[in-house]
C-alpha positions as CSV (number, residue, x, y, z in Angstrom):
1,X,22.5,37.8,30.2
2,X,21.1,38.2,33.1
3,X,22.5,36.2,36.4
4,X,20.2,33.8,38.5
5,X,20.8,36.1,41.0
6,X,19.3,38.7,39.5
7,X,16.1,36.8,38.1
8,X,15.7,35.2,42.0
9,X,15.7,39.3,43.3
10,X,12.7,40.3,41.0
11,X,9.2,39.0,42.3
12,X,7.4,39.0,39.1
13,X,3.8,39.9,38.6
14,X,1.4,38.4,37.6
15,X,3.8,35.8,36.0
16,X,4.5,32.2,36.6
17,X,7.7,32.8,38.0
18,X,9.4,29.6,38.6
19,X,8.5,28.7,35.3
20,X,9.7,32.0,33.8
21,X,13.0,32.1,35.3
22,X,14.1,28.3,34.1
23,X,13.9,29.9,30.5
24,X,13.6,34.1,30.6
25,X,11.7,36.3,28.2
26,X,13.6,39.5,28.4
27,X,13.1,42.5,26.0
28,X,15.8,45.1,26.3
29,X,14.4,48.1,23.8
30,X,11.6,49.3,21.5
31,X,10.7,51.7,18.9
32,X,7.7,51.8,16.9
33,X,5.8,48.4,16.4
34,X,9.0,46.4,17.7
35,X,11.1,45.4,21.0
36,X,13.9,44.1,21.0
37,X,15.9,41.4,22.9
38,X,19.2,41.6,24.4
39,X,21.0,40.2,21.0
40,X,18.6,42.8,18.9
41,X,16.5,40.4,17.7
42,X,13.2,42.4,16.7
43,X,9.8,40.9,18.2
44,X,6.6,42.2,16.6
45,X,4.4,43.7,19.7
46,X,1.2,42.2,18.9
47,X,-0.8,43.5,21.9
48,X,0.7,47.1,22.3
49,X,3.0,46.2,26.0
50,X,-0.3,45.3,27.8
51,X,-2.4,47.4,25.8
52,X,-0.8,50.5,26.8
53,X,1.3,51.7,23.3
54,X,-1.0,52.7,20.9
55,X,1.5,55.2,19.2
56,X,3.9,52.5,19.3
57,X,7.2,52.1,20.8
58,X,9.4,55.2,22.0
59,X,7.1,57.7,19.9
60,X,10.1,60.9,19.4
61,X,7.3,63.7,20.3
62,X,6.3,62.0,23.8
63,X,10.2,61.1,24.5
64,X,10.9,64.8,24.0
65,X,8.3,66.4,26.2
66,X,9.0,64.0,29.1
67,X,13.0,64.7,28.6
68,X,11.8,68.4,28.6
69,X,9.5,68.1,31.5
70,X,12.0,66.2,33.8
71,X,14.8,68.9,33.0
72,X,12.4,72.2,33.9
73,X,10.0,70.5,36.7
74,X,11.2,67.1,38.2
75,X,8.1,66.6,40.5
76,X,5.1,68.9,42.5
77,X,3.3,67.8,44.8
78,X,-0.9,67.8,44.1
79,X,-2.0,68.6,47.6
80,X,-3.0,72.5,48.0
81,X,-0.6,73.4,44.7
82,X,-0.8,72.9,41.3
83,X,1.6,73.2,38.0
84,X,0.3,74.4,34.9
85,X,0.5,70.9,32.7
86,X,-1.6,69.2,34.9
87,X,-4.6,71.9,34.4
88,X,-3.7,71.6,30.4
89,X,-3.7,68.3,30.4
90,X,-7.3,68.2,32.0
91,X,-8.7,70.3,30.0
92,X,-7.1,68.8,26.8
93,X,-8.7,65.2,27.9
94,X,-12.5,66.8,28.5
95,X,-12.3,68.3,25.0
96,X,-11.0,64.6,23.7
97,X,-13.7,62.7,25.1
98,X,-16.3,65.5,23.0
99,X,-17.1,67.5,26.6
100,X,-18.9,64.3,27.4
101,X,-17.3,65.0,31.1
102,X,-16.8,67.9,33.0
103,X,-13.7,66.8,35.4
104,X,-10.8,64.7,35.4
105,X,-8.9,63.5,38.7
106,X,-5.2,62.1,38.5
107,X,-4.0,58.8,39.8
108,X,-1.3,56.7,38.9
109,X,-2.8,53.4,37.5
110,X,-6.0,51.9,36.3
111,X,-6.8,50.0,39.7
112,X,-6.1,53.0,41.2
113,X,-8.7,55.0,39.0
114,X,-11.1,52.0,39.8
115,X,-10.6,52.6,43.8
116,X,-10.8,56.0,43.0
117,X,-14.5,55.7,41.1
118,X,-15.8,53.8,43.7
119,X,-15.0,56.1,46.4
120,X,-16.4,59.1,44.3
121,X,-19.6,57.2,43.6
122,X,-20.0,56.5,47.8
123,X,-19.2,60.3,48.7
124,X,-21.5,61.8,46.1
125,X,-24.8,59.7,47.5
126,X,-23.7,60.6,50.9
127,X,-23.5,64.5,49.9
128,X,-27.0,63.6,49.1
129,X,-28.5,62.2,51.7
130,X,-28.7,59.1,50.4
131,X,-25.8,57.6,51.8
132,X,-27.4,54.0,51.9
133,X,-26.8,53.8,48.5
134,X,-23.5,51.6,49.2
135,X,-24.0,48.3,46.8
136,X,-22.2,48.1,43.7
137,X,-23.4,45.5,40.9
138,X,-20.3,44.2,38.5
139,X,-19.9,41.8,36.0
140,X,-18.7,38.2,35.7
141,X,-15.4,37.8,34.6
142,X,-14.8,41.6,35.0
143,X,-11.7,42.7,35.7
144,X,-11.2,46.5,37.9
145,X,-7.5,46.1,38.8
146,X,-5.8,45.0,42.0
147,X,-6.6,46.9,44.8
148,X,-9.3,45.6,47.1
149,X,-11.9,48.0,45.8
150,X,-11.4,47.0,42.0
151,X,-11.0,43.0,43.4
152,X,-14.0,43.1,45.2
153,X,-16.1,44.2,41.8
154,X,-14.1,42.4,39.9
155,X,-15.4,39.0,38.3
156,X,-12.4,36.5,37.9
157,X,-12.2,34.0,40.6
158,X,-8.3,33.3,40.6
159,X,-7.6,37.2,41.2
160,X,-9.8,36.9,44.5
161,X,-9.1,33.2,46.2
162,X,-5.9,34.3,47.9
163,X,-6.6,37.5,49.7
164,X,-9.4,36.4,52.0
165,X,-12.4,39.2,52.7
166,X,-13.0,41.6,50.4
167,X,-15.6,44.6,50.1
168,X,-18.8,43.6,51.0
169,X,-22.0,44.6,49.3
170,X,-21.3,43.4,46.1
171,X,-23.1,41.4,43.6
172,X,-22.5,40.2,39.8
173,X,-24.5,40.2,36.5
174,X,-23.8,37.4,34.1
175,X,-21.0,37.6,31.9
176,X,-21.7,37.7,27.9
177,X,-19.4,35.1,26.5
178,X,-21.5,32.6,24.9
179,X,-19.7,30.3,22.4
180,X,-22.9,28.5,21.4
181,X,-24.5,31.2,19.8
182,X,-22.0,33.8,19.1
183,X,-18.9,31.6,18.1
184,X,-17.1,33.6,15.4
185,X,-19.3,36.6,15.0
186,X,-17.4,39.2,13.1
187,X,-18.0,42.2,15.3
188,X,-20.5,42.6,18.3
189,X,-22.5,39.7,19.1
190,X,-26.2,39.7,18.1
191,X,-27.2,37.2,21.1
192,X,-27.1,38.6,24.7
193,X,-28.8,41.6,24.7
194,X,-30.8,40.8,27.4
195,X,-28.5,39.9,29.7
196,X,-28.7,43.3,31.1
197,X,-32.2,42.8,31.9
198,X,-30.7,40.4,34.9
199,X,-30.1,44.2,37.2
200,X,-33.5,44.0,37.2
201,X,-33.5,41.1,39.0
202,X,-30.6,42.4,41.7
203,X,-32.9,45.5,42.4
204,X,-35.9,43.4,43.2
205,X,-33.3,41.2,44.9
206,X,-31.7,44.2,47.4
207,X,-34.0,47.3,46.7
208,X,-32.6,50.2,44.3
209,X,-32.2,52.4,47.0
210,X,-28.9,50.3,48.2
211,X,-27.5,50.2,44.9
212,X,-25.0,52.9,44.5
213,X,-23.2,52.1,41.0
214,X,-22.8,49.7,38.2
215,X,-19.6,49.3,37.1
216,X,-18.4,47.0,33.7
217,X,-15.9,47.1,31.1
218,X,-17.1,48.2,28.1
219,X,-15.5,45.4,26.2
220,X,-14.3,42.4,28.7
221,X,-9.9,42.6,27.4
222,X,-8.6,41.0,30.3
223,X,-11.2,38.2,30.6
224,X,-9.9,37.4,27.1
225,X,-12.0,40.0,24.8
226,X,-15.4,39.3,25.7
227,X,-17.9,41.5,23.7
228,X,-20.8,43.1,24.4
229,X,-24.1,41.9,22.3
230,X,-25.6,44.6,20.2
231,X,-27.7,46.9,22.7
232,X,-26.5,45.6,25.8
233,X,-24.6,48.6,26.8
234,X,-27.6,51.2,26.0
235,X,-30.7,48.9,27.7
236,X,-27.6,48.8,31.1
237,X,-27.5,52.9,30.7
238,X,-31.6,52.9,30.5
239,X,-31.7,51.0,33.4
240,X,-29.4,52.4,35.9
241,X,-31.1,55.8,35.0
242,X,-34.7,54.3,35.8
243,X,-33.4,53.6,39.7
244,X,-30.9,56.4,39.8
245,X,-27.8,54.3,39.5
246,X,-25.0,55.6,38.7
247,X,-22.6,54.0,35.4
248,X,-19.0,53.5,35.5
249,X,-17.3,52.7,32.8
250,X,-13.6,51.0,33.3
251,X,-12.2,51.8,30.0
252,X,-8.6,51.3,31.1
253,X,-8.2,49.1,28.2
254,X,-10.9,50.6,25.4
255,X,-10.0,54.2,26.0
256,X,-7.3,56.5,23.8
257,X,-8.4,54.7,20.6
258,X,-8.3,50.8,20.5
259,X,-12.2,50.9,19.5
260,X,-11.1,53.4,16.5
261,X,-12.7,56.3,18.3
262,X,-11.1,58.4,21.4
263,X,-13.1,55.7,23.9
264,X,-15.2,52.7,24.0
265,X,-18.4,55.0,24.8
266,X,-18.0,57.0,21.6
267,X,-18.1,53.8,19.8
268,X,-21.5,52.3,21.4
269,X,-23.0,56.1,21.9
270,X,-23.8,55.2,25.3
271,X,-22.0,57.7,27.6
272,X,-21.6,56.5,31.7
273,X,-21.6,58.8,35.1
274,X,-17.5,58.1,35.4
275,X,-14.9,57.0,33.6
276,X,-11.5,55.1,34.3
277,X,-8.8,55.2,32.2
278,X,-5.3,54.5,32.2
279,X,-2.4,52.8,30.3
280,X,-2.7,54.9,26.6
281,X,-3.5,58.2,28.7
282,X,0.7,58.3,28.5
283,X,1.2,55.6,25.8
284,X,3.0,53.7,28.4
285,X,5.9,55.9,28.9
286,X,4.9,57.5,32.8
287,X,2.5,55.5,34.8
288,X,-1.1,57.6,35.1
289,X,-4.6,56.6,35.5
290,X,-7.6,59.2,35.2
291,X,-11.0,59.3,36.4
292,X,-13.2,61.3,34.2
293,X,-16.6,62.7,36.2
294,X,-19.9,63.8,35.0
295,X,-20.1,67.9,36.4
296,X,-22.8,66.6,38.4
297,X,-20.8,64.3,40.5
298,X,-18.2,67.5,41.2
299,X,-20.9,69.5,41.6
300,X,-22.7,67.9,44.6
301,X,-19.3,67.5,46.3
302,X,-18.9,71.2,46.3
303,X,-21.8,72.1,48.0
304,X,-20.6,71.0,51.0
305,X,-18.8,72.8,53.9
306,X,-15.8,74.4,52.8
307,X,-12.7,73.1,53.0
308,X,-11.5,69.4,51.1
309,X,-14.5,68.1,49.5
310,X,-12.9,64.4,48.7
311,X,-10.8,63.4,51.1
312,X,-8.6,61.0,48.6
313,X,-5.7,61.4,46.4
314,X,-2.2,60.1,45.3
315,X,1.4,61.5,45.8
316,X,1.9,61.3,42.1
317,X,-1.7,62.3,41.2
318,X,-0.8,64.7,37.8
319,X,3.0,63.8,38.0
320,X,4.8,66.5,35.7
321,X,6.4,63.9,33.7
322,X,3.1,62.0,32.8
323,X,1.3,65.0,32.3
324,X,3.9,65.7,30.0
325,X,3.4,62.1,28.4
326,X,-0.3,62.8,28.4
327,X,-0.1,65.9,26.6
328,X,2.5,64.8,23.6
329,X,0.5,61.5,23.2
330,X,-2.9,64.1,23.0
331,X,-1.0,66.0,20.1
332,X,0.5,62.7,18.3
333,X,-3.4,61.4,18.1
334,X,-4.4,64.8,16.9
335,X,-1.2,65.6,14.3
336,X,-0.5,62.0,12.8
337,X,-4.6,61.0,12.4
338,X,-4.0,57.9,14.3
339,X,-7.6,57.0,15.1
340,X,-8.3,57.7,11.3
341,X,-5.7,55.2,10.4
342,X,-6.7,52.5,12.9
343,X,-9.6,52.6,11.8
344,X,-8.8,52.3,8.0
345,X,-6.8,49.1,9.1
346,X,-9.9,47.2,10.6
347,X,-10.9,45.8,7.6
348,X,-8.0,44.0,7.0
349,X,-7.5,42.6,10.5
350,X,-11.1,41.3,11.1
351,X,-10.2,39.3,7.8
352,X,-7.0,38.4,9.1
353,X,-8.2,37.0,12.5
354,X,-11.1,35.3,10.9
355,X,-8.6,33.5,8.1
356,X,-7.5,31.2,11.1
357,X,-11.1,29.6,11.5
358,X,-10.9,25.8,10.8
359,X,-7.3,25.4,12.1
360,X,-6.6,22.8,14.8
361,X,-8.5,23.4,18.2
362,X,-9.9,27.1,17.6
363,X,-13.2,27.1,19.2
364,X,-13.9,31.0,18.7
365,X,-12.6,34.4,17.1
366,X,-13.7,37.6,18.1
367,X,-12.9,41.1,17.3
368,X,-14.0,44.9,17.0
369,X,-11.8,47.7,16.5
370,X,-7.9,46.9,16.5
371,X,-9.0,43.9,19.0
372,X,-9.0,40.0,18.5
373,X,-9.0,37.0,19.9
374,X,-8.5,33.5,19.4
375,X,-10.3,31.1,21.8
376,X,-8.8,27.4,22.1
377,X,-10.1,24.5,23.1
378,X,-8.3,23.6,26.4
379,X,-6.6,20.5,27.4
380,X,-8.2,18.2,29.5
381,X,-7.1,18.9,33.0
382,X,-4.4,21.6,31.8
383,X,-6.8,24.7,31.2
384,X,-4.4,27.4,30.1
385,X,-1.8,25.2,28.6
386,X,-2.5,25.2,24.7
387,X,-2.2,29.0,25.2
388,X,0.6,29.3,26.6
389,X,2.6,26.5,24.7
390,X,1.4,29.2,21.6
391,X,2.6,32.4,23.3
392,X,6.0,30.7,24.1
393,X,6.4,29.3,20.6
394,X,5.2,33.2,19.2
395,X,7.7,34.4,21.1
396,X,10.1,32.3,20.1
397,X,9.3,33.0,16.7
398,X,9.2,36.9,17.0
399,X,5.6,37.9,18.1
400,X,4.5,39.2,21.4
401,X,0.9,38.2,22.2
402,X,-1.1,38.0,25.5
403,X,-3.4,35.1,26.9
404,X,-5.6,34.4,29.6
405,X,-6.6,30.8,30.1
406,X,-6.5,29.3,26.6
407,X,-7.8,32.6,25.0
408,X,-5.5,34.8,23.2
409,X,-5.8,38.6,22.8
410,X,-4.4,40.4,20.1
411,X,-4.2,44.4,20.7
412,X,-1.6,46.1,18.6
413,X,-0.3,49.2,18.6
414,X,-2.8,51.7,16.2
415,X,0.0,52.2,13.7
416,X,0.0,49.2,12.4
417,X,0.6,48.5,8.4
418,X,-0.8,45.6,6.6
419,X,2.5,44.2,6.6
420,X,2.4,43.6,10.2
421,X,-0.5,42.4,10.2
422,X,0.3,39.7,7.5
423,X,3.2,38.7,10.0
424,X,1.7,38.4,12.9
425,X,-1.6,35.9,11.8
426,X,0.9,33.8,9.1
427,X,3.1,33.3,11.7
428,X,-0.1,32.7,14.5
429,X,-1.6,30.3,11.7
430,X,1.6,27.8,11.3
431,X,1.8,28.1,15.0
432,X,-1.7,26.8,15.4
433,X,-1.2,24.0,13.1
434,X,1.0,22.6,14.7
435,X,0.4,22.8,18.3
436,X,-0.5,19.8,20.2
């Protein structure tokens, strides 16, 4: 057991901490769909870590190439020099996404690939002489990470009150989430389309000339799963080509097969300018975030005077041991057909999630792909509370789930079997019925 010594010398993130360390949570190993606690008690991972496992838990083919990598090439640095698992890796990821994209650049973390984004998006309008283009629209209750650049486009108020000034320049569409005419769609919403229609208004409102990018989440997962209405993401694509906009999609949580296909934009068939991606890049194991470019981007930068064309970059951009991790999670997708079986298992789990409809204060249920989530109605005056007595009692019970507010999102690792999937929503369902 851990001392309070030790719990006092670990400032947690994101966590309530006082309240954490008066009763600890602590998981001590994993393997495949499971961790386990310090007595070996097995808890069901429900949401993949923070959706970063799809291959589950201590897969043996990535252990072995980052146990190989860390025994033949420790680290290298990325400035001016190169080792040859980083350029495999690259390549390997532009033929994954279908040569939608023509470079990738290496950074250590999906608010890192968003700060990154932005800063390419800024430099290629300047390399064109149109460096006014310095606005960037976002989304309410869009979440881009931590660092200023990804909290300053970022939508949710309680990541933002604390830290004073942020970027300036930026400005919000409407969010999606409406419970009063999409409550428990099965699937993408069919109200909302026109939602997008509102960057019309924010280019009459600051000219398009300003705008440099629009940048969303394909699917809202930390907000708590909000979807995107049928259409919404193509009529966005139309009309950020009709002022020469540029499209970023954050797909640090959609990409490397939780929609059922390699990313989010295969699934809608709407493909964006850049890409950000992160947590399943490795499956967890090595921390690695990834910006994927159109060759038009990379092109315009290289025009330039010789010398460094982007003056940005990480000490571990392309770290040998996550480039490892990338490439052994690459050939696991490939070899074991995971996206195939995800997707065989949707089925099930949309029937699953929507089985708890009718029990005590669900409001909502929502889902696409190997994604859910159930929306309660909060307590009056304790927003967040319901939730959280629920993940508490889950875990308790042997289930890891996530929430935000008094939604909870479900995200499990893709090689789930039914079987888990009947554990996790029985044991969800005599949860709900019973929580006050």
């Amino acid at each position: 057991m851990l001392s309070q010594q030790q719990l006092n010398a670990y400032w947690m993130p994101f966590t309530g901490n006082r309240d954490y360390k008066a009763a600890p949570r602590v998981v001590a190993s994993a393997s495949g769909m499971y961790y386990r606690d310090q007595d070996g008690r097995e808890i069901l991972d429900g949401t993949a870590g923070l959706w970063c496992v799809p291959l589950g838990h201590s897969h043996p083919t990535v252990v072995k190439a980052v146990q190989d990598m860390v025994a033949t090439l420790d680290y290298a640095p990325a400035f001016q020099i190169g080792h040859p698992a980083a350029f495999e890796l690259a390549e390997q990821l532009i033929d994954y996404t279908g040569n939608a994209f023509g470079q990738v650049f290496y950074t250590n973390s999906g608010s890192e690939a968003v700060d990154t984004a932005l800063k390419m998006v800024l430099a290629y309008h300047r390399s064109r002489g149109e460096g006014q283009r310095t606005r960037f629209i976002s989304r309410e209750r869009g979440y881009h990470g931590v660092g200023f650049g990804g909290m300053s486009v970022g939508g949710l108020p309680a990541n933002r009150k604390q830290f004073g000034n942020l970027l300036g320049g930026v400005d919000y569409l409407p969010h999606t989430h409406n419970l009063e005419k999409n409550a428990f769609s099965r699937g993408l919403p069919e109200y909302g389309t026109h939602l997008a229609d509102e960057l019309e208004r924010l280019v009459a409102l600051h000219d398009a000339s300003t705008i440099a990018a629009v940048i969303v989440e394909p699917l809202a997962g930390s907000a708590g799963v909000i979807l995107p209405p049928k259409g919404y993401l193509q009529r966005l694509r139309n009309l950020c080509d009709k002022y020469g906009i540029l499209l970023i999609f954050d797909e640090v949580i959609t990409g490397f097969g939780r929609m059922g296909t390699p990313f989010a934009f295969n699934y809608f068939g709407v493909e964006p300018d850049l890409m950000t991606t992160a947590k399943g890049l490795t499956n967890g194991v090595v921390p690695m975030g990834a910006v994927f470019s159109k060759p038009a981007i990379y092109d315009a930068l290289m025009q330039g005077p010789a010398g460094i064309e982007l003056f940005h970059g990480y000490t571990y951009s392309g770290h040998p041991l996550a480039c490892a991790a990338g490439l052994a999670s690459l050939k696991v997708f490939k070899e074991e057909k995971v996206l195939e079986h995800a997707q065989s298992m949707t089925a099930y789990w949309e029937d699953a999630l929507h089985s708890l409809k009718g029990l005590p204060h669900v409001i909502d249920l929502r889902n696409v792909g190997l994604i859910g989530a159930i929306e309660l109605e909060s307590i009056a005056g304790k927003p967040g509370a319901r939730a959280m007595a629920v993940y508490k009692k889950a875990f308790a019970e042997g289930v890891l789930i996530r929430t935000t507010g008094d939604i909870i999102a479900l995200s499990p690792p893709l090689i789930l079997e039914k079987k888990h999937i009947d554990v996790l929503f029985g044991k969800l369902s005599e949860i709900l019925k019973n929580v006050d």
